[in-house]
mmCIF file of the C-alpha atoms, coordinates in Angstrom:
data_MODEL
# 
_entry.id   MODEL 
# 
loop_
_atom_site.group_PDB 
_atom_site.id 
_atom_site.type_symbol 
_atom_site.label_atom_id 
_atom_site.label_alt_id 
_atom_site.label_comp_id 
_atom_site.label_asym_id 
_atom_site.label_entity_id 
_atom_site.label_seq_id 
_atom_site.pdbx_PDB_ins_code 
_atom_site.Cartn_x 
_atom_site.Cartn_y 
_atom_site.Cartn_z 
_atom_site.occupancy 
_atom_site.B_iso_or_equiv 
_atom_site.pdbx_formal_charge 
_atom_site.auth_seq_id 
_atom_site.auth_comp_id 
_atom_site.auth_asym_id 
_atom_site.auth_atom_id 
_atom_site.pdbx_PDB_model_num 
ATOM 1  C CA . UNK A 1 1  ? 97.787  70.748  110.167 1.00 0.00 ? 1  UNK A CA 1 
ATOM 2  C CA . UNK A 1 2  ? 95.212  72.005  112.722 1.00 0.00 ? 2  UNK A CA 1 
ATOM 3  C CA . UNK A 1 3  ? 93.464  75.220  111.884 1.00 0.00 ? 3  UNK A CA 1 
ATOM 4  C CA . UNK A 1 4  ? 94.317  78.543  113.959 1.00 0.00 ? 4  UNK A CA 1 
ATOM 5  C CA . UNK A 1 5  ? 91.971  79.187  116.958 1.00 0.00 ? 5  UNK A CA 1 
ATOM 6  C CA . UNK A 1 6  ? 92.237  82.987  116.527 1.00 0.00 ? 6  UNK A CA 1 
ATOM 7  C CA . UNK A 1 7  ? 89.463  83.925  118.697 1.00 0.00 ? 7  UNK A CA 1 
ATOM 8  C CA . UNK A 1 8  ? 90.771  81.759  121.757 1.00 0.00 ? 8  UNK A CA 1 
ATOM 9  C CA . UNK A 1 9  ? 94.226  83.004  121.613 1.00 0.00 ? 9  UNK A CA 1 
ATOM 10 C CA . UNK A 1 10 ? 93.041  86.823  121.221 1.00 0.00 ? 10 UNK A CA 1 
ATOM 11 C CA . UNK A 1 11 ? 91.136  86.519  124.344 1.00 0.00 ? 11 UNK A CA 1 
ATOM 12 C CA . UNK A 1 12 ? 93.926  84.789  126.306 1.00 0.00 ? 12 UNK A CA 1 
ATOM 13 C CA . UNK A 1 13 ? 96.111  88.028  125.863 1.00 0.00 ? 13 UNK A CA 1 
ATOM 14 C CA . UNK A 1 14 ? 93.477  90.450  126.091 1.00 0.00 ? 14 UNK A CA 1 
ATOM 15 C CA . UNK A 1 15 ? 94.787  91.466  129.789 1.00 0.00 ? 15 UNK A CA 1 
ATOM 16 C CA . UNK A 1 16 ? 98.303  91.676  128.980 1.00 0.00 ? 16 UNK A CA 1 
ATOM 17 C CA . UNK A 1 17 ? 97.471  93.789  125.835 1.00 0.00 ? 17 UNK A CA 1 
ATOM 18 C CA . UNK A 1 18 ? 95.592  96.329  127.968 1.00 0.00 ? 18 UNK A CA 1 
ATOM 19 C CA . UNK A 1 19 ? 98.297  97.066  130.171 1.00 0.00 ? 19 UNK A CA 1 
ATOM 20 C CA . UNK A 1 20 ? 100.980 96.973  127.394 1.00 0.00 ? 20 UNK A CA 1 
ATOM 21 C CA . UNK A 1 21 ? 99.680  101.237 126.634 1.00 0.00 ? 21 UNK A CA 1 
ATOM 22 C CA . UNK A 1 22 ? 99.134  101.535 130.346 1.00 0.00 ? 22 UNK A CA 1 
ATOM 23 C CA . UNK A 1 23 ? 103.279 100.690 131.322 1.00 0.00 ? 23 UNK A CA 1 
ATOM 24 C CA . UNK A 1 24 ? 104.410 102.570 128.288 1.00 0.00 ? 24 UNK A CA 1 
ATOM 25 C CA . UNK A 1 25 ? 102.518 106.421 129.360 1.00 0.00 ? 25 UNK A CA 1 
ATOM 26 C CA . UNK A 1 26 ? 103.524 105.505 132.883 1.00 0.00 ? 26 UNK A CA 1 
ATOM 27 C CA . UNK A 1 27 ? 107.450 104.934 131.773 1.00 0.00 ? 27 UNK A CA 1 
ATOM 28 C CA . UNK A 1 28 ? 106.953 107.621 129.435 1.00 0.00 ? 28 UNK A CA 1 
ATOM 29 C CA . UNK A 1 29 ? 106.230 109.988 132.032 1.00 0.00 ? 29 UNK A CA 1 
ATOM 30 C CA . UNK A 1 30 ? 108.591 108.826 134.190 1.00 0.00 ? 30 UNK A CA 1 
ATOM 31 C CA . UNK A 1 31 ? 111.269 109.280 132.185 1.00 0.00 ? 31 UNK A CA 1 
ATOM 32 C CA . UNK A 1 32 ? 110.785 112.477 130.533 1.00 0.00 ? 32 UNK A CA 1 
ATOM 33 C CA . UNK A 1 33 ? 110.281 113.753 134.280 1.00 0.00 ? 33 UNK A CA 1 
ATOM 34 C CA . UNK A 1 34 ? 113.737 112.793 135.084 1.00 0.00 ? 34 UNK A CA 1 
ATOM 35 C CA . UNK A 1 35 ? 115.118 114.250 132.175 1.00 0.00 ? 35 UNK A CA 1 
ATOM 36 C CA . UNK A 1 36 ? 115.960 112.044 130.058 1.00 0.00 ? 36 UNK A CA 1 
ATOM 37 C CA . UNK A 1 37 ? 115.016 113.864 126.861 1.00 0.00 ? 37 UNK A CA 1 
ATOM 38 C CA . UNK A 1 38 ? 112.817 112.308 123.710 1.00 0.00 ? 38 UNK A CA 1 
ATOM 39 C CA . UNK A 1 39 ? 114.549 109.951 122.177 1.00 0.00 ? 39 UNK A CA 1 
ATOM 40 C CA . UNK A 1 40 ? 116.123 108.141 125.180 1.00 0.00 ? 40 UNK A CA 1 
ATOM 41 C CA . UNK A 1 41 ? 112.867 106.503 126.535 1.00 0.00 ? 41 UNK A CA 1 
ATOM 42 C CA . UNK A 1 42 ? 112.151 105.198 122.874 1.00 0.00 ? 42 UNK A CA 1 
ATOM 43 C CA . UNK A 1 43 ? 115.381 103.586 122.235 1.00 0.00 ? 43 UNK A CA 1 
ATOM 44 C CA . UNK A 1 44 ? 114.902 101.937 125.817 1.00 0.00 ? 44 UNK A CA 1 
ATOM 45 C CA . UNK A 1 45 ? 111.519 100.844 125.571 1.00 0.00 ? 45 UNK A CA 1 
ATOM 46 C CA . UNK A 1 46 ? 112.609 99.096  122.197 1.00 0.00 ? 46 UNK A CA 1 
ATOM 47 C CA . UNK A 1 47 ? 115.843 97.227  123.256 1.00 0.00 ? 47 UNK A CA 1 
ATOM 48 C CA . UNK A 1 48 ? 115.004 96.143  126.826 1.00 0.00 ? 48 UNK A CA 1 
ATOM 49 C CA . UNK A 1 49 ? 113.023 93.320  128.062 1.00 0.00 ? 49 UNK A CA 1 
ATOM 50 C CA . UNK A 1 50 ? 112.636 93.707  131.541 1.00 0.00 ? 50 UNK A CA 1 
ATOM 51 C CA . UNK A 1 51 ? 110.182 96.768  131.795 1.00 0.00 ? 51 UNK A CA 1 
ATOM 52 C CA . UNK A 1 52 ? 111.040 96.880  136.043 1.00 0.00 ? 52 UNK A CA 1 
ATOM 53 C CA . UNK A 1 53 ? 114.585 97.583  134.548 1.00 0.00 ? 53 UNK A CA 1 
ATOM 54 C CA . UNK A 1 54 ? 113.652 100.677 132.572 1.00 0.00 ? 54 UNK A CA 1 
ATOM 55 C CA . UNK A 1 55 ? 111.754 102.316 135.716 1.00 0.00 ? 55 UNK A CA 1 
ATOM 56 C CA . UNK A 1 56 ? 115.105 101.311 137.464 1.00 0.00 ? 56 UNK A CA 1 
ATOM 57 C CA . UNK A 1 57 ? 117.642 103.115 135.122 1.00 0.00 ? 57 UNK A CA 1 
ATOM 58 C CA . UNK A 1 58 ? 115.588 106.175 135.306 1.00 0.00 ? 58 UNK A CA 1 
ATOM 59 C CA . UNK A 1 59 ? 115.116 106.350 139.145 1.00 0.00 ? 59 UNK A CA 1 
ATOM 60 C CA . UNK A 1 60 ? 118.823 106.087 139.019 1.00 0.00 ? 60 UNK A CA 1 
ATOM 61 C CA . UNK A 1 61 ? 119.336 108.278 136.254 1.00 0.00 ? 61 UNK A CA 1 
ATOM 62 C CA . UNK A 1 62 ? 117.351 111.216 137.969 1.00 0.00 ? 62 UNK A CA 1 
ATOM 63 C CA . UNK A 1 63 ? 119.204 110.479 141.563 1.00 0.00 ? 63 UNK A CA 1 
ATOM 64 C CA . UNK A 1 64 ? 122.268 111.740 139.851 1.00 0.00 ? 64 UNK A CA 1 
ATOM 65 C CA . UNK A 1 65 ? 123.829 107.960 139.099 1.00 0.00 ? 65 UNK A CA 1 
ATOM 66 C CA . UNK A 1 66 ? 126.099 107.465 136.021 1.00 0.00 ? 66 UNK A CA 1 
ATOM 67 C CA . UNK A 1 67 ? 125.171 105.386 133.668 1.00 0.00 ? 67 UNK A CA 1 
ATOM 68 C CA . UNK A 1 68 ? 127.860 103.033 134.734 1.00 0.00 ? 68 UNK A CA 1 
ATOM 69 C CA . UNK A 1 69 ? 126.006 102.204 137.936 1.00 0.00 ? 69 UNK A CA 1 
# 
């Protein structure tokens, strides 16, 4: 068994860990503009993948859309 590289592999996701805080504030303060409460924005950011999807369902959400749509 080869022996873990740690140091290579923590700089190879360096730039996608410092935009990981960035996209959650930014969807954070997205959604809690539109309304959609505490607790809401939490549950979403832990059960969906696509991140373009949760700035989707609140642009929707705050345009008066169902959840349905």
């Amino acid at each position: 068994m080869r022996p873990l590289n740690l140091p290579v592999g923590v700089r190879a996701i360096l730039p996608i860990a410092a935009t990981v805080p960035l996209f959650a504030i930014s969807f954070g303060v997205l959604a809690r503009a539109s309304g959609m409460g505490i607790a809401a924005p939490i549950v979403m950011s832990a059960t969906t993948f696509g991140g373009s999807a949760q700035f989707a369902v609140a642009s929707i959400l705050d345009e008066g859309g169902s959840v349905a749509a």
